[in-house]
Backbone bond lengths (Angstrom), bond angles and torsions (degrees), N, CA, C in turn:
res aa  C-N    CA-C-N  psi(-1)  N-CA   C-N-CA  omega(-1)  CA-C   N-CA-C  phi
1 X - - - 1.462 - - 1.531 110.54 -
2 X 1.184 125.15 132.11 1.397 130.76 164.09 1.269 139.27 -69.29
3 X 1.760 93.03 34.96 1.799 102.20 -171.02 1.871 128.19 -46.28
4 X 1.749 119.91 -20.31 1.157 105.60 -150.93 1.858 80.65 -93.30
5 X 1.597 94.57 -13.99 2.035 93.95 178.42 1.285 110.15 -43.98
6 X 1.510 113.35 -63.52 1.719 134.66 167.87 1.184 113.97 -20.87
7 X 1.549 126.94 -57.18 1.664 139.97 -163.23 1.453 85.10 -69.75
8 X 1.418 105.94 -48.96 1.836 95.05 -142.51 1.874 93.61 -78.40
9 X 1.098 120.23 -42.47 1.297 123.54 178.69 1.881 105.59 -43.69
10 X 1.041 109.17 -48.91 2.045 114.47 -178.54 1.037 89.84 -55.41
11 X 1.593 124.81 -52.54 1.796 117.81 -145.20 1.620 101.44 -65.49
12 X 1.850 104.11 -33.83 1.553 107.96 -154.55 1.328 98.18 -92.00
13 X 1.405 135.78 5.43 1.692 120.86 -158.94 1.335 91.37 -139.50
14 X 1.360 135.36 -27.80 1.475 133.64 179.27 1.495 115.84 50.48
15 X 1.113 107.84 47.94 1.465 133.65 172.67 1.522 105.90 -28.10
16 X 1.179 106.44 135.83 1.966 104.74 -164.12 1.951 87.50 -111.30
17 X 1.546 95.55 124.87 1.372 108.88 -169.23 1.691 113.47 -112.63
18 X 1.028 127.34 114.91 1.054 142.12 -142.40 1.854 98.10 -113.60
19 X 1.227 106.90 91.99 1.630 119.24 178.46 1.579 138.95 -101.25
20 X 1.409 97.55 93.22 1.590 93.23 176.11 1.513 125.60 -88.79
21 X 1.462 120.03 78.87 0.987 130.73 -144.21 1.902 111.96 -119.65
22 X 1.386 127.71 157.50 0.972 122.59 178.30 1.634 117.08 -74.77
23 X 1.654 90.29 154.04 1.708 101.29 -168.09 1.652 108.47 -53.64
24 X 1.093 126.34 -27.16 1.390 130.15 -167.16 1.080 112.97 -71.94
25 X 1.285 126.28 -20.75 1.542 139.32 -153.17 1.486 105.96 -127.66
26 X 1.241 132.49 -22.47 1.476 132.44 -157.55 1.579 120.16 -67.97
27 X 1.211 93.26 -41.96 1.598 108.35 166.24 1.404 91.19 -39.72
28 X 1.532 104.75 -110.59 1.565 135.82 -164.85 1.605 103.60 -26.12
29 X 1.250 128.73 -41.00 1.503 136.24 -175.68 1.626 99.22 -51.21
30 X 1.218 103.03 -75.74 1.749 121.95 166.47 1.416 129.71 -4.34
31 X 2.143 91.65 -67.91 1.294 110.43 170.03 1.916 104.62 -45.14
32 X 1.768 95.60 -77.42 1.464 109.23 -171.94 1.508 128.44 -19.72
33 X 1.330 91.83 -48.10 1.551 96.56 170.20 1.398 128.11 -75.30
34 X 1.585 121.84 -22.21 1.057 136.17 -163.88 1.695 104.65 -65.44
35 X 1.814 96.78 -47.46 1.424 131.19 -160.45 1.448 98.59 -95.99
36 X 1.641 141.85 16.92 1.007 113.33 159.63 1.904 93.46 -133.12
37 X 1.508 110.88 17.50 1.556 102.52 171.98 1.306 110.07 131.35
38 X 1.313 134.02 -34.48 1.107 136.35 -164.37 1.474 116.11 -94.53
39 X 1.568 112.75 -168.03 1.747 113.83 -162.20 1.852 81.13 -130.45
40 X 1.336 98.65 142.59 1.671 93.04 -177.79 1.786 79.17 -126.74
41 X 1.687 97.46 164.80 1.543 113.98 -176.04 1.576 81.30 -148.55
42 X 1.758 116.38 138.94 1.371 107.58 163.26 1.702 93.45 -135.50
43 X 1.292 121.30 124.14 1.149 137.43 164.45 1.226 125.70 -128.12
44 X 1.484 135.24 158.55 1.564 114.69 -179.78 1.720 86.74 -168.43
45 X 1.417 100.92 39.52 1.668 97.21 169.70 2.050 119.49 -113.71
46 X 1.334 99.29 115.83 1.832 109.28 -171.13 1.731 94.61 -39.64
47 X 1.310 105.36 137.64 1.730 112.25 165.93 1.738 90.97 99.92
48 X 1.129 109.27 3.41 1.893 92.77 -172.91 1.261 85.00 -147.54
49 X 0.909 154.89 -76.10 1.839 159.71 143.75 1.478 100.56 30.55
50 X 1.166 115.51 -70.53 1.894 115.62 -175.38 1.575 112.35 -83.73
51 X 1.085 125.61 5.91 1.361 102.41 -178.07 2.059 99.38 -124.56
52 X 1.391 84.23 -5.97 1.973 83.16 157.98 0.929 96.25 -120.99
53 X 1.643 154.51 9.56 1.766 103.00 134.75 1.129 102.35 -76.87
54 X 0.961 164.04 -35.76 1.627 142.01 171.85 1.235 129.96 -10.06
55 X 1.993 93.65 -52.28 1.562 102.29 -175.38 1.427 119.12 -85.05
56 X 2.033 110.28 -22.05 1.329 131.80 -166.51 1.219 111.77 -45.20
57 X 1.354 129.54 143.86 1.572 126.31 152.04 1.414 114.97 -35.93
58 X 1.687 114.22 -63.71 1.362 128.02 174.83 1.460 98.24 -164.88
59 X 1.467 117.06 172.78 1.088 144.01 -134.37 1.674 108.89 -150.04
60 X 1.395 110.84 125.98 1.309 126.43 167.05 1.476 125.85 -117.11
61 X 1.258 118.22 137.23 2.209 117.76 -148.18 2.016 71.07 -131.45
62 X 1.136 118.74 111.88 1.164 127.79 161.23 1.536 121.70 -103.88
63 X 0.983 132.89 112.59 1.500 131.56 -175.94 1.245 124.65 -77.79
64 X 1.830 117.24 -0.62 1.490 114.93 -171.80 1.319 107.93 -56.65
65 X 1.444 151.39 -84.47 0.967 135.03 -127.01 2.045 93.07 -140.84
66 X 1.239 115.59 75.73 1.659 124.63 173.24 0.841 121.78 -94.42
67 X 1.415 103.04 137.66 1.476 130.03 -174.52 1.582 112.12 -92.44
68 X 1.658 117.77 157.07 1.604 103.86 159.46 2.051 111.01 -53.49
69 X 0.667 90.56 -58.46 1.435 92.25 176.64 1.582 133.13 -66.66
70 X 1.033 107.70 -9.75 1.271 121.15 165.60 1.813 107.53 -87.11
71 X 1.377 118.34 -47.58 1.378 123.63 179.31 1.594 114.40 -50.35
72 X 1.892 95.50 -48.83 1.548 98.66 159.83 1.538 123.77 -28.84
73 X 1.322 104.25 -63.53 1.513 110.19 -179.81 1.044 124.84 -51.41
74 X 1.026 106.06 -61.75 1.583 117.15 -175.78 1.669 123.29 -63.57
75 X 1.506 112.82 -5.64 1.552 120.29 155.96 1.327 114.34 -87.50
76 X 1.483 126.95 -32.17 1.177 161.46 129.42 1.588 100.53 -0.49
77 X 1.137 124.23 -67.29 1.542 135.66 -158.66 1.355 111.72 -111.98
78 X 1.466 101.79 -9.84 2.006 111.36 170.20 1.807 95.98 -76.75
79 X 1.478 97.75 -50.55 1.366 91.32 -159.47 1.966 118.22 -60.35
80 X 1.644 96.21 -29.48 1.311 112.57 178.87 1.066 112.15 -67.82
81 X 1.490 127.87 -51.85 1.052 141.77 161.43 1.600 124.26 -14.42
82 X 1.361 97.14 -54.65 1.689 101.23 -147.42 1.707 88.85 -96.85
83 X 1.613 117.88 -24.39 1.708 118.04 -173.05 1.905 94.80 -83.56
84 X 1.304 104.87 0.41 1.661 89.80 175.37 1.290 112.68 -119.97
85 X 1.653 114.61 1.53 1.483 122.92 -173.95 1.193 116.17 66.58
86 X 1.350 131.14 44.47 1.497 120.81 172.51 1.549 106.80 -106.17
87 X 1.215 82.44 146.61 1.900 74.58 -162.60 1.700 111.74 -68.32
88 X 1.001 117.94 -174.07 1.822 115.22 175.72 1.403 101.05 -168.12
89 X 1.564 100.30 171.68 1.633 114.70 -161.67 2.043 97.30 -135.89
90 X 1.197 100.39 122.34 1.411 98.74 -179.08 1.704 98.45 -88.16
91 X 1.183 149.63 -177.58 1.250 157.22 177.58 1.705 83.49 175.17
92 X 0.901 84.75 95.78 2.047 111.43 160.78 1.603 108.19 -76.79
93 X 1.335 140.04 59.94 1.467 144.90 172.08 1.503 103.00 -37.49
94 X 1.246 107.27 131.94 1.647 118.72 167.75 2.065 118.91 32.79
95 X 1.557 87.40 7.74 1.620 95.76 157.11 1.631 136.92 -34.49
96 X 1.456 123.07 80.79 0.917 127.91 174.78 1.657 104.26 131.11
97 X 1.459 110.63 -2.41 1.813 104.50 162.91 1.539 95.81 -101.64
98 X 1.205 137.33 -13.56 1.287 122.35 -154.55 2.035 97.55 -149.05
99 X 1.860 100.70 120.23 1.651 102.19 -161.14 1.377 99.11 -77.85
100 X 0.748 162.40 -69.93 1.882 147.30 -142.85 1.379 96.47 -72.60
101 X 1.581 147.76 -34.45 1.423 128.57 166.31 1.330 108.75 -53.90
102 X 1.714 127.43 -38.39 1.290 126.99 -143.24 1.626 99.92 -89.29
103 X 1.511 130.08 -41.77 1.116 130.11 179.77 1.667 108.33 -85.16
104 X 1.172 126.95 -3.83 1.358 129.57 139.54 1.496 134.05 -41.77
105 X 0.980 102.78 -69.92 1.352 140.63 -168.93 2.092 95.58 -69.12
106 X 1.450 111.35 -50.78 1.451 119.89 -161.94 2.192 87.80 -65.80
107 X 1.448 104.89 -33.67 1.663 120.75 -164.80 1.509 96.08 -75.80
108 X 1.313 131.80 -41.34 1.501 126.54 -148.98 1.867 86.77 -90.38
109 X 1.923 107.29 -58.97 1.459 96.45 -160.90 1.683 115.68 -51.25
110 X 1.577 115.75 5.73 1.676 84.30 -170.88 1.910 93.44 -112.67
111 X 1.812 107.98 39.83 1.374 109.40 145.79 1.499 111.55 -101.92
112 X 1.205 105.27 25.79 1.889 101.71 159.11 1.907 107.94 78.20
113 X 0.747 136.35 48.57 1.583 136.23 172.14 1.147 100.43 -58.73
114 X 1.351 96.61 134.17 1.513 114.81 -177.43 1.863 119.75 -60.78
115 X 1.328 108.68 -31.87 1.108 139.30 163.69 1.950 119.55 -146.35
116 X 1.465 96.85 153.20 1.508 128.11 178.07 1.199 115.47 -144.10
117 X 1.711 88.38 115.88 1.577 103.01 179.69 1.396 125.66 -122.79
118 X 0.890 139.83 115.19 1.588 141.65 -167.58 1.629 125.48 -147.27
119 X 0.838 140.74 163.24 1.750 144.23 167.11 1.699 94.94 -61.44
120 X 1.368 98.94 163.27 1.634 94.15 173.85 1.079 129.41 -87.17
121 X 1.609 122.66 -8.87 1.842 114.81 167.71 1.811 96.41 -73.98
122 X 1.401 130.07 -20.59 1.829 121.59 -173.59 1.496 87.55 -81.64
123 X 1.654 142.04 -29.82 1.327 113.04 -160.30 1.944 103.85 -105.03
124 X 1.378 102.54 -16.44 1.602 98.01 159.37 1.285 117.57 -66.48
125 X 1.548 115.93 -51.05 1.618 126.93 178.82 1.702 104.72 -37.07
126 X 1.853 115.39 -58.95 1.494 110.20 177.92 1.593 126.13 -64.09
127 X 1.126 108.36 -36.81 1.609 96.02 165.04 1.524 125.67 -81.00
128 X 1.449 115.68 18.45 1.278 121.68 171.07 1.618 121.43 87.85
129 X 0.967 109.05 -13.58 1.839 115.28 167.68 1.714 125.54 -67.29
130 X 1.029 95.97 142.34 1.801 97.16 175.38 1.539 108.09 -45.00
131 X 1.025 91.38 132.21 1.937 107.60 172.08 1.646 106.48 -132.04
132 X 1.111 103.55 -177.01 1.678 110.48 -178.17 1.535 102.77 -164.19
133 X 1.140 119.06 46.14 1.366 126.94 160.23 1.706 116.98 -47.56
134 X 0.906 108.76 -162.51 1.441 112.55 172.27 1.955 102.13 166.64
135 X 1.686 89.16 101.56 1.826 99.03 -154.83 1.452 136.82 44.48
136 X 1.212 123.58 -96.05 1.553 126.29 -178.29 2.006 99.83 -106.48
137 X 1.152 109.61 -18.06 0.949 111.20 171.28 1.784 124.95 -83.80
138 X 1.388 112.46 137.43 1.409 132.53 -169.02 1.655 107.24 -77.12
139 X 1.151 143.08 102.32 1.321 124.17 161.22 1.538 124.31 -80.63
140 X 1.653 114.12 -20.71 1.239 118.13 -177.62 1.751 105.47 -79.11
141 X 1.135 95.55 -164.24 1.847 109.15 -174.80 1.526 106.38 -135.01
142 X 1.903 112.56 116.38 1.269 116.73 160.51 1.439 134.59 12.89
143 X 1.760 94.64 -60.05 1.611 101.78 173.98 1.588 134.64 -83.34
144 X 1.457 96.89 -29.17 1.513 112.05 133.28 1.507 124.88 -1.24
145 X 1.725 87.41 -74.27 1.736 103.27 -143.49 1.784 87.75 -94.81
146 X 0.873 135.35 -5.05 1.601 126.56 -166.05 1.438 109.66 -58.74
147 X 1.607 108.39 -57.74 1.377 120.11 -159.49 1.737 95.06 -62.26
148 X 1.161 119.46 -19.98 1.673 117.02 176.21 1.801 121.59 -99.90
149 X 1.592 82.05 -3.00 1.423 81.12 167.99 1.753 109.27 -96.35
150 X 0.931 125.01 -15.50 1.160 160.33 176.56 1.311 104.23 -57.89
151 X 1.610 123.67 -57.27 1.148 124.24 -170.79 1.472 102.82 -78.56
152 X 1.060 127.32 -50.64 1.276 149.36 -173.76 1.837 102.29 -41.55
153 X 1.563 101.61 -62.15 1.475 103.84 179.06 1.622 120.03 -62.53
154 X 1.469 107.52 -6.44 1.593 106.72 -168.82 1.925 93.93 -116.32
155 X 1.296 125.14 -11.60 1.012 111.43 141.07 1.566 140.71 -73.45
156 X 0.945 98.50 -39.90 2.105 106.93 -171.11 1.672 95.82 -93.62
157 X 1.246 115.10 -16.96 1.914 101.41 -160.93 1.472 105.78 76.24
158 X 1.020 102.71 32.61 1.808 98.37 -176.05 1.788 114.09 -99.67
159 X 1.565 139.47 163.33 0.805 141.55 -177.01 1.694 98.63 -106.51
160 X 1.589 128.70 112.60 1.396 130.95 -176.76 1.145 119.73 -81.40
161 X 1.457 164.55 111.60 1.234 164.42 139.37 1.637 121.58 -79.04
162 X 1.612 107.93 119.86 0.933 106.61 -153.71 1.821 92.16 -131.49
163 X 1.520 104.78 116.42 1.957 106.88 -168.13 1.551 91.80 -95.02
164 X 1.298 102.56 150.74 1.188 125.09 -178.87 1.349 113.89 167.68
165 X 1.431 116.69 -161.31 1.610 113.84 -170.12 1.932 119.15 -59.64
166 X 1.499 97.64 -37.81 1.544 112.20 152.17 1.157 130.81 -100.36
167 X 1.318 169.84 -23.05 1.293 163.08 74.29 1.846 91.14 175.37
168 X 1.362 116.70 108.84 1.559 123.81 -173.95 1.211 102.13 -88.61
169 X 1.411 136.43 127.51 1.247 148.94 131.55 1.606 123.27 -68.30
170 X 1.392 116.34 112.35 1.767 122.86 178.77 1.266 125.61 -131.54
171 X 1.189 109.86 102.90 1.731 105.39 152.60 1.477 125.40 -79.01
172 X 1.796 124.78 -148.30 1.201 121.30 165.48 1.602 108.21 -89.09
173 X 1.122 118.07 -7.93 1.440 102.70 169.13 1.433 114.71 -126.68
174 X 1.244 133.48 -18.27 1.593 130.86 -169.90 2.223 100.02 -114.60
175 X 1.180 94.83 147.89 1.642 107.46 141.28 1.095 123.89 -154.49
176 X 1.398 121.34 141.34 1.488 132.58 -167.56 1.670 91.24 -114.00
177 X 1.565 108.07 152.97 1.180 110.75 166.52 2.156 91.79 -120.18
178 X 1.405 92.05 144.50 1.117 95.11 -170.95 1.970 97.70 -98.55
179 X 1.050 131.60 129.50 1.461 141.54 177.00 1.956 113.04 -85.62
180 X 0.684 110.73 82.55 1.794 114.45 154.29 1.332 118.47 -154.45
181 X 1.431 87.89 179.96 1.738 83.76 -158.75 2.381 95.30 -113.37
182 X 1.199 75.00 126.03 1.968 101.85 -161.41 1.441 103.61 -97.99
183 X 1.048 131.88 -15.25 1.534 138.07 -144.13 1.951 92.29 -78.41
184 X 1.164 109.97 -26.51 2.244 81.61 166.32 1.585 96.59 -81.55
185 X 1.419 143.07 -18.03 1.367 115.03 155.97 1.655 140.10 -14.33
186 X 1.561 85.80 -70.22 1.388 119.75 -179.21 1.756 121.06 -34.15
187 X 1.953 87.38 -39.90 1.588 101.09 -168.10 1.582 133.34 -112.60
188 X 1.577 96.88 16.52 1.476 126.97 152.07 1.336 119.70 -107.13
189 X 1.354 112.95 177.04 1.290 124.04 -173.49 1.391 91.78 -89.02
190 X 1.751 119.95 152.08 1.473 105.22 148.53 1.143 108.66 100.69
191 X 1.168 136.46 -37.84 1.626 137.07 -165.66 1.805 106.23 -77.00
192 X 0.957 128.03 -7.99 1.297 121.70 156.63 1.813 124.52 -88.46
193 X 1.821 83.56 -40.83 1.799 82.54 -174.07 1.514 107.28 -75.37
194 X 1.404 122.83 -19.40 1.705 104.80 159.49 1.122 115.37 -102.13
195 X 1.307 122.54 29.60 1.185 97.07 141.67 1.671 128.30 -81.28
196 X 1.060 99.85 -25.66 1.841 112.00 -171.07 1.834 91.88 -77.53
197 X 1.217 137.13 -12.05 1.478 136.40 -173.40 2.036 83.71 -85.63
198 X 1.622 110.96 -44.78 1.776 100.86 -171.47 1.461 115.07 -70.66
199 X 1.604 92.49 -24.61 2.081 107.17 -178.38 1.781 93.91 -47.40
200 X 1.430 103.42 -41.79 1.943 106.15 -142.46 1.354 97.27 -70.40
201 X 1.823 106.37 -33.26 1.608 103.16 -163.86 1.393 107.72 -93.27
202 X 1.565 113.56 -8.29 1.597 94.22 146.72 1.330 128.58 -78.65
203 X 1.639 123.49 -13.34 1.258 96.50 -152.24 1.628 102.20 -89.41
204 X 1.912 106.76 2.31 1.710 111.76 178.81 1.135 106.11 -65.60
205 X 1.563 117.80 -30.97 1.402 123.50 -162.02 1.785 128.52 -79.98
206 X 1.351 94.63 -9.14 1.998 112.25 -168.06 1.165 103.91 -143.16
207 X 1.175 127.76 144.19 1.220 133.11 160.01 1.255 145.69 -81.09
208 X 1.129 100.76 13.33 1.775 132.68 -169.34 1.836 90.92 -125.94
209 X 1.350 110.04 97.63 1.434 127.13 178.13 1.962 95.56 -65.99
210 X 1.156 106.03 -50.65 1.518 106.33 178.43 1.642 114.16 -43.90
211 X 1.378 94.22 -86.18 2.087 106.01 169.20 1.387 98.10 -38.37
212 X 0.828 152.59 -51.75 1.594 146.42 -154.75 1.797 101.18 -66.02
213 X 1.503 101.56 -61.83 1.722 106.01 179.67 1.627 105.56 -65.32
214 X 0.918 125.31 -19.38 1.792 130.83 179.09 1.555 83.90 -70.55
215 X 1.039 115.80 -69.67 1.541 120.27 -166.72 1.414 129.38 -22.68
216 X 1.677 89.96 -65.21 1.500 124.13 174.83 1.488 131.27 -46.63
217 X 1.768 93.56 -45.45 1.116 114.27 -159.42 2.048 103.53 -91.77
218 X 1.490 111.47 -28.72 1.106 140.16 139.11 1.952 115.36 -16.98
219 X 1.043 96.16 -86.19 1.514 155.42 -167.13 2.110 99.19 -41.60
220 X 1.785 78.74 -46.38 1.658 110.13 -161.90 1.403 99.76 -88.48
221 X 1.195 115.83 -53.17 1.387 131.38 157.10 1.835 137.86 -18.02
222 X 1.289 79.41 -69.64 1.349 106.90 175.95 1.574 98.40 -55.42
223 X 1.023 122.32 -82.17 1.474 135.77 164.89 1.451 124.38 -10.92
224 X 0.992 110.96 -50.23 1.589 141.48 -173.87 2.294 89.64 -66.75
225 X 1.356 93.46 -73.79 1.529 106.03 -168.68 1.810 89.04 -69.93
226 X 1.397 149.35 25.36 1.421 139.76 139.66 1.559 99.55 -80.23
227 X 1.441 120.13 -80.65 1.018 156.71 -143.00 1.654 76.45 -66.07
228 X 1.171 160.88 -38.01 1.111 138.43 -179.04 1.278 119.47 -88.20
229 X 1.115 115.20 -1.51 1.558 116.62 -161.45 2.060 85.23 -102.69
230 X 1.361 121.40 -24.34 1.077 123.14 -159.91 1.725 110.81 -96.96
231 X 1.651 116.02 -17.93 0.972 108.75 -178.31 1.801 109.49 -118.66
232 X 1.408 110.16 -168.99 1.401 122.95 173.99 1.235 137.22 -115.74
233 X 1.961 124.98 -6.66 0.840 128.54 155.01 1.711 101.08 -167.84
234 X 1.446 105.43 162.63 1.418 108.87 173.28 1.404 124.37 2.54
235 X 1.442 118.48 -64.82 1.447 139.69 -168.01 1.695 93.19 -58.53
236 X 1.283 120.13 -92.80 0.778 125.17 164.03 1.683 135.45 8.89
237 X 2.000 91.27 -71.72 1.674 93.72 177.10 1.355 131.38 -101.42
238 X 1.964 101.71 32.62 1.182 122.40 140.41 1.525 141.43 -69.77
239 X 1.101 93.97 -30.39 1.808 125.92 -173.63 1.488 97.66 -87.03
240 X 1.474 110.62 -49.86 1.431 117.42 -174.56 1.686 124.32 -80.23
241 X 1.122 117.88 -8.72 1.611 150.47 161.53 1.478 105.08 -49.31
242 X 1.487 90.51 -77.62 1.776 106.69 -163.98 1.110 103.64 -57.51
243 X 1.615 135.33 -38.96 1.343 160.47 -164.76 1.740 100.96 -61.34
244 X 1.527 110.26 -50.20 1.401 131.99 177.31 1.296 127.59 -66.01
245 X 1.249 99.11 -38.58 1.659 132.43 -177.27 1.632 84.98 -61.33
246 X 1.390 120.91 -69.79 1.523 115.46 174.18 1.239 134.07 -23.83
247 X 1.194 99.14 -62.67 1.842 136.72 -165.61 1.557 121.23 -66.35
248 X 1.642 104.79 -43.18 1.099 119.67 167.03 1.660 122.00 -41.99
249 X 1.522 135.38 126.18 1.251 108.84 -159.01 1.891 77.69 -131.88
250 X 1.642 89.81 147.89 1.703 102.08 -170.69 1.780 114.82 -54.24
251 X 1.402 122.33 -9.14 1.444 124.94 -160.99 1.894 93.42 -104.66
252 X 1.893 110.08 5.92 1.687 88.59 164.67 1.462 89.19 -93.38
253 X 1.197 161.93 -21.38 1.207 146.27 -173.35 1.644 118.19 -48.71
254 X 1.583 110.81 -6.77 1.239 120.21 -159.11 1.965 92.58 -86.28
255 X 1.126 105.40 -24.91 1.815 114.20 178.53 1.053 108.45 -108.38
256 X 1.522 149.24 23.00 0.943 139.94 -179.25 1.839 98.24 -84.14
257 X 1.414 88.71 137.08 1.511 104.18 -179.97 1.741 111.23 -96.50
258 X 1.580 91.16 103.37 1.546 102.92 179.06 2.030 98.77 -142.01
259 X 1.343 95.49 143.71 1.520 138.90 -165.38 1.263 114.54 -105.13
260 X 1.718 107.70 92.11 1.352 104.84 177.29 1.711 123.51 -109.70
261 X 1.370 97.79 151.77 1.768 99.89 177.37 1.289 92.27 -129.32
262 X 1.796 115.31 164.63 1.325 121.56 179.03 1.932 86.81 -132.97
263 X 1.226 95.46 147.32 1.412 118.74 -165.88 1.537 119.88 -62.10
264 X 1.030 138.89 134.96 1.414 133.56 -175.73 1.526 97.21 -68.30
């Protein structure tokens, strides 16, 4: 795979990322992108929603925290979205503990998202299998959730990403498990939902929706295992993240330890 191509392509094109994302996260999303190359846009108002994803690099539909009017939008910017080909990233938030996200979310994915990214009780919850989430939090396990991410990608044509202790990459024929160590993720706010805002601005950048989320998720990784080695608690390896997010240069992707199988 040509992952450090991916990095260097974000760094050099600054892909303008277009985020409909929850209030909790918007800040920090912003930063993230700012600090690893890209152009972030956060809007979530009906009548303005579809005619900038049109123009967007790509597009992120976050489900944490929706509004009636925000939901507006965000069908709003699927529909624009998908008649102008810009790619997009579903992140189904706490999908399947909580019903008006969940029958949302079941309505939007079968306009085809270019990618879907979630913990593995949100990506069992969308293909309809028992999960045991408990809100934004994952109770199941990566390996768990594959065989449903699996289904998911061979229904919609979608590319699956699934965060957790290894971070799964899936199409209909490949999954990679991506290897680093994420765990100051875990203990801020936010470190999942931008990641799926960095998934989007790779996936403007390559044409391989697969390699692109390997990339990202890579990319995110790497970053994650700086930024921890540099700080002392939470607070800290927030500040020290974004800092990393910088620093990170596209030619470590060349050692990134990722695990591939090809599908029976």
């Amino acid at each position: 795979m040509t992952l450090p191509i991916v990095a260097r392509n974000y760094r050099e094109q600054s892909p303008l990322v277009f985020c409909l994302t929850n209030t909790v996260v918007a800040n920090f999303t912003a930063n993230v992108l700012l600090a690893s190359g890209a152009a972030p846009a956060m809007t979530d108002l009906p009548g303005e929603a579809g005619p900038f994803a049109a123009v967007a690099s790509a597009m992120l539909v976050n489900l944490g925290t929706p509004t009636t009017e925000q939901l507006r939008a965000m069908e709003e910017a699927v529909e624009s979205a998908s008649a102008a080909g810009t790619p997009w990233v579903l992140d189904p938030v706490a999908v399947g503990a909580l019903p008006v996200r969940t029958e949302f979310a079941q309505r939007i994915v079968a306009r085809r998202p270019t990618l879907i990214r979630g913990n593995a009780s949100e990506i069992m919850a969308l293909a309809g299998w028992e999960s045991s989430g408990r809100g934004v939090d994952s109770l199941d396990s990566v390996q768990e959730a594959i065989a449903a991410g699996r289904e998911l990608a061979v229904k919609y044509g979608s590319v699956v990403a699934i965060s957790g202790e290894a971070d799964a990459v899936i199409d209909a024929q490949r999954t990679v498990l991506v290897h680093t160590n994420g765990i100051g993720l875990t203990r801020i706010t936010g470190g999942g939902c931008a990641l799926g805002a960095v998934c989007a601005g790779m996936l403007a950048v390559h044409e391989d929706p697969f390699e692109a989320a390997v990339a990202a998720h890579g990319y995110y990784g790497l970053a994650a295992e700086k930024a921890l080695a540099a700080s002392s608690g939470p607070g800290s390896f927030a500040v020290a993240f974004l800092d990393s997010l910088a620093a990170v240069e596209p030619a470590a992707l060349e050692s990134l330890n990722c695990e591939e199988t090809t599908h029976a």
